[in-house]
Each structure stands twice: as C-alpha cells, then as structure tokens.
C-alpha positions as CSV (number, residue, x, y, z in Angstrom):
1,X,112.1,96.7,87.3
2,X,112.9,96.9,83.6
3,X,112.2,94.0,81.0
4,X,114.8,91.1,82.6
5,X,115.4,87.7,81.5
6,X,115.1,85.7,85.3
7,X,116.3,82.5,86.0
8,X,114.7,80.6,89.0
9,X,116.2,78.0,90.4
10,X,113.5,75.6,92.7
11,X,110.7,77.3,91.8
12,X,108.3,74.9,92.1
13,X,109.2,74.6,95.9
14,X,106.9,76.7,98.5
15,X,109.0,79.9,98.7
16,X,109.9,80.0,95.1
17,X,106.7,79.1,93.4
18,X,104.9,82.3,95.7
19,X,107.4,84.2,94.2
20,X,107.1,83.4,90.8
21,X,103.3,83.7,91.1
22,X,104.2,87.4,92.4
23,X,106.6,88.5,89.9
24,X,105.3,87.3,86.9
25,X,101.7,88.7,87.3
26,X,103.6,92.0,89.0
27,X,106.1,92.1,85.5
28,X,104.1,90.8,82.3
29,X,107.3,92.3,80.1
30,X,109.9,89.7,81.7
31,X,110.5,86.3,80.7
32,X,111.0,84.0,84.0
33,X,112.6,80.4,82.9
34,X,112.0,78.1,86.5
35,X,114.7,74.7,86.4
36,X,113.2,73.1,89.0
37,X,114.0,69.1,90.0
38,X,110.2,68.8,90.7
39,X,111.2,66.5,93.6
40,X,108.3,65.0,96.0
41,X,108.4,68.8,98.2
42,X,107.6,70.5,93.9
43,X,104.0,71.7,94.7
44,X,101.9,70.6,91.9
45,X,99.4,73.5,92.6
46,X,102.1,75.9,91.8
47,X,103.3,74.1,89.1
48,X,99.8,74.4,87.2
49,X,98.6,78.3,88.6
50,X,102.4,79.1,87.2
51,X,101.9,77.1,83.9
52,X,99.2,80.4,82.9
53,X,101.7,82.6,82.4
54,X,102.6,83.5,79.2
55,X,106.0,84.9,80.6
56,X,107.3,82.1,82.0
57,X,108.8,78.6,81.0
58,X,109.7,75.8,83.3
59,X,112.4,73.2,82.7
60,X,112.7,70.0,84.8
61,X,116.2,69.9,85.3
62,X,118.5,69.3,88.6
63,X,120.9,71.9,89.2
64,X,123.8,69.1,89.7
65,X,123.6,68.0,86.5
66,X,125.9,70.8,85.0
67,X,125.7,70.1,81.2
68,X,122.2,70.3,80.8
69,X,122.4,73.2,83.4
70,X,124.7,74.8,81.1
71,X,123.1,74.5,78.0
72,X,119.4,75.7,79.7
73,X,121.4,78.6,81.1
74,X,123.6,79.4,78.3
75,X,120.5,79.8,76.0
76,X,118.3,82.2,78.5
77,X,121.1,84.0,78.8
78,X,119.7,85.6,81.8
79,X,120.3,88.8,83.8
80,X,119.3,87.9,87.5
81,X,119.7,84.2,88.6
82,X,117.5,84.0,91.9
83,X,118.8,80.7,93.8
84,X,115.9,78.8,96.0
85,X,116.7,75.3,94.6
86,X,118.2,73.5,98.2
87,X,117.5,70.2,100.0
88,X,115.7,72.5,103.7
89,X,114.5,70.2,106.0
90,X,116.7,69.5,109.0
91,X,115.3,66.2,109.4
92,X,115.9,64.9,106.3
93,X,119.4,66.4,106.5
94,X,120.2,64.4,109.6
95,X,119.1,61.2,107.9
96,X,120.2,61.8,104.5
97,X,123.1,64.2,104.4
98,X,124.5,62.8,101.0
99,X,121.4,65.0,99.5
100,X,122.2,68.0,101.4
101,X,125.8,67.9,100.0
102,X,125.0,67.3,96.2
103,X,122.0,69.8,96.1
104,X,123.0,72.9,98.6
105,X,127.0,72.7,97.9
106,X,127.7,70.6,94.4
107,X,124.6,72.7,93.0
108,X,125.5,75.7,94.0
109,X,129.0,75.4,92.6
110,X,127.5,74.6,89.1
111,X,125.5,78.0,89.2
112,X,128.6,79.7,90.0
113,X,130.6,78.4,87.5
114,X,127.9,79.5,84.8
115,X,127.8,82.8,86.2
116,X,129.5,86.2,84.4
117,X,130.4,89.6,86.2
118,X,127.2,91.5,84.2
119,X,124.1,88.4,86.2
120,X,123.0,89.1,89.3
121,X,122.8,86.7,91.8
122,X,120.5,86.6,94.7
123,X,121.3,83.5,96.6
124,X,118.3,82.1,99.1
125,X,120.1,81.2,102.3
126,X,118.9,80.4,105.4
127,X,119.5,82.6,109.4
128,X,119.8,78.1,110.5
129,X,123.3,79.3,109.5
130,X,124.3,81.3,112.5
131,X,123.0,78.8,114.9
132,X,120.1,78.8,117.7
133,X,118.0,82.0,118.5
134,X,117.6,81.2,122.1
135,X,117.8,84.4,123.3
136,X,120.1,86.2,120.5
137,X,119.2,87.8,117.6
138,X,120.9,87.6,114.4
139,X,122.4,90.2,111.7
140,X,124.2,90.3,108.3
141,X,127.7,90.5,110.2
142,X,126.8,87.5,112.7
143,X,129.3,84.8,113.3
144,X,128.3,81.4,111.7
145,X,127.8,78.5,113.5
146,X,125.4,76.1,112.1
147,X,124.4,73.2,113.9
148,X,122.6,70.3,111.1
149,X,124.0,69.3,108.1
150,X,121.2,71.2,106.6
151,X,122.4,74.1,108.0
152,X,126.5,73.4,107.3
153,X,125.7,72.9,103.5
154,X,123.9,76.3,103.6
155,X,126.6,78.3,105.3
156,X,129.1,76.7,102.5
157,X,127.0,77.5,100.0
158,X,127.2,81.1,100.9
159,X,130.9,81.2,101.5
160,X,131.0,79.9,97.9
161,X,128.9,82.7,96.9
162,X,131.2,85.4,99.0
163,X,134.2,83.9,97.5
164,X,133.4,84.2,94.0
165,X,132.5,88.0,94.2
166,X,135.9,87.9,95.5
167,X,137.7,86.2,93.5
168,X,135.6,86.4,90.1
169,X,133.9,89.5,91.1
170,X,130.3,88.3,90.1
171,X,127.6,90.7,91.7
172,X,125.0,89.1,94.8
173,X,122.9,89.5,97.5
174,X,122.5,87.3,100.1
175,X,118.8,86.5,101.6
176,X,119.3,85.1,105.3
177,X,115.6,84.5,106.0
178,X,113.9,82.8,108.7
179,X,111.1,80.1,108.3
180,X,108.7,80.9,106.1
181,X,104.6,79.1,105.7
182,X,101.3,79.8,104.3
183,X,99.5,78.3,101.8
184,X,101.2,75.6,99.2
185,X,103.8,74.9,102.1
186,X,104.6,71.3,101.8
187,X,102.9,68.8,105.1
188,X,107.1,68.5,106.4
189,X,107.4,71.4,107.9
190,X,107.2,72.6,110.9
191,X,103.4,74.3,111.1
192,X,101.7,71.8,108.7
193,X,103.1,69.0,111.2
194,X,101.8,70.7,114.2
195,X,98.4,71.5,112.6
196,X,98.3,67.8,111.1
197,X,99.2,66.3,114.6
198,X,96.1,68.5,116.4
199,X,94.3,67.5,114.2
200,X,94.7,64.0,114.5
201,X,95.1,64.3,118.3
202,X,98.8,63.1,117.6
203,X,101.7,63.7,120.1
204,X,103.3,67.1,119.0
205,X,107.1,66.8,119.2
206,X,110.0,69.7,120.4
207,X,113.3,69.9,120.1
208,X,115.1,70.1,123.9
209,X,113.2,71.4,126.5
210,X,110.3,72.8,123.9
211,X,111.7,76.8,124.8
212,X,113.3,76.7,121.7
213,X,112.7,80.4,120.2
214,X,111.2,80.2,116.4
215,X,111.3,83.3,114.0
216,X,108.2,82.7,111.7
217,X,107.3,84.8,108.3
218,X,104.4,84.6,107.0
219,X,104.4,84.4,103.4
220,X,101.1,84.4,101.1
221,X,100.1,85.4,97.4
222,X,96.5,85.0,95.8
C-alpha cells in the first residue's frame, strides 16, 4: 500500500483496535486518524498500545454528531474511510434498539454524506445479516434476512452503502464477516461469557434448542 491518509471509524472497539495495531506497525509512512465514541465496549488496552504510534491520532468523537464529524473529516481529508464504528451485540439490540438505530443507520448516513467519488470505503458489516446458519451457508449474492434489530440496522446500513455507489457513485467494499474473538475482546460476547460462566461454575445459556451453528474467526495481533 502506498502512503494513505486512513480514517477509522470505532477503532478502539475489539476488531478495529487489532487492526489498527496491524496496519500501523505494518505501514509506518500512513497517517491513521481513529474517531472512536470510546463507549464502555472502547478497550483501554488498545487505546494506550495504539497511543505509541507516531502515525496515528485518535479523536473522541461519535459518528452521529455530523458537524464535528465533518470538520475532523474535512481536515484529514482522507483516502480510505474503513467503517467498524456499530452498536454489535444482539442482546443489547433487543433491549435497547434506539442505539442500534442512531449508531448502525443515522451514523452511517453521516459518513456517507461526507464521502467523495476519489475515498474508498470499506464498510464492516456483519453475515447476522442474511439470517441463521443452521445448516446453510452464506455468500456475497445471499438473500437478506436478518432476524435482531442488531442485525436489521446492519443490513440497512449496507443498502445505504449499495445505494450511494449507485446513486453518487462513491467506491466500497463490503466485509460480511462472521464473529470474531481473541484477545482485547470485550467480557459481552459470546466466548468471554462462556469462559467467565465455567469459570465461575455459572449456568451457560443457548439460544433454542443449543444446535444453533456458530461461524467463529479467530482474530489475534502481538
């Protein structure tokens, strides 16, 4: 990769703060800028390995608020905005939708408004958004049929990003990953809690009929 000015949205999150450790050790002569909300899932681990780079500068700022979004993104000027910023547990979805809403769809929106035909986007989505595994598995050109809110905000969000290149022409890829863990993973999710609960000789909880098929990737950077 030549010398790029990246943007990073939700860096500070699990998925995003691995990847910023990767890239800017792996790319010294790029400048990353992370706006991160550095919400209670932030890892402050991350946030202070990350902090050593002389390539990178973070920004606490939430990607709904669009005029300090603007004015952040308007004076990077970057040339690849990579999107991880996104309310992700289903739980919390369930309980909480409002969030979901704000942060997956509302902030997403303001990202594409900012965005001009010579940025790349890559947009961090979800494979929640074509429904259950069971028994299936899943492609690029799979029908969408999320089942949680979490999940509904996240196919929207990529539909907003489809329409854009459509209608604005803006360039993108779209990153339909399953669920990712290793270290710096915040306790929420779905390994920590089932490590926690044998640890602590607590009752470990399943969906249905506990046959439920899980895609796991296992992510980790030293």
């Amino acid at each position: 990769m030549k010398y790029k000015k990246l943007l990073i949205t939700g860096g500070l999150g699990f998925i995003g703060g691995n990847f910023l450790r990767l890239l800017t050790n792996k790319y010294p002569k790029s400048k990353f800028l992370n706006v991160d909300k550095f919400t209670y899932a932030a890892s402050k681990d991350l946030a202070i390995k990350l902090k050593k780079n002389k390539n990178y500068i973070f920004q606490k700022i939430d990607i709904c608020d669009f005029n300090k979004l603007k004015k952040k993104f308007n004076s990077f000027n970057p040339d690849i905005v990579v999107h991880f910023a996104a309310e992700s547990h289903v739980d919390n979805s369930i309980k909480k939708p409002d969030n979901f809403i704000k942060t997956n769809i509302i902030g997403t929106y303001n990202l594409l408004k900012l965005l001009k035909k010579n940025i790349k986007l890559i947009h961090i989505s979800t494979d929640e958004v074509f429904g259950e595994a069971n028994k299936k598995s899943f492609k690029e050109s799979s029908k969408y049929d999320p089942r949680s809110p979490y999940s509904a905000t996240k196919a929207s969000s990529d539909h907003l990003v489809r329409a854009w290149s459509n209608t604005y022409g803006i360039n993108y890829n779209i990153i339909n990953s399953s669920n990712n863990f290793g270290p710096y993973q915040n306790k929420e999710k779905f390994i920590p809690v089932i490590i926690n609960s044998l640890i602590k000789k607590k009752k470990i909880l399943f969906y249905g009929n506990g046959r439920n098929i899980i895609n796991l990737i296992f992510f980790e950077y030293f």
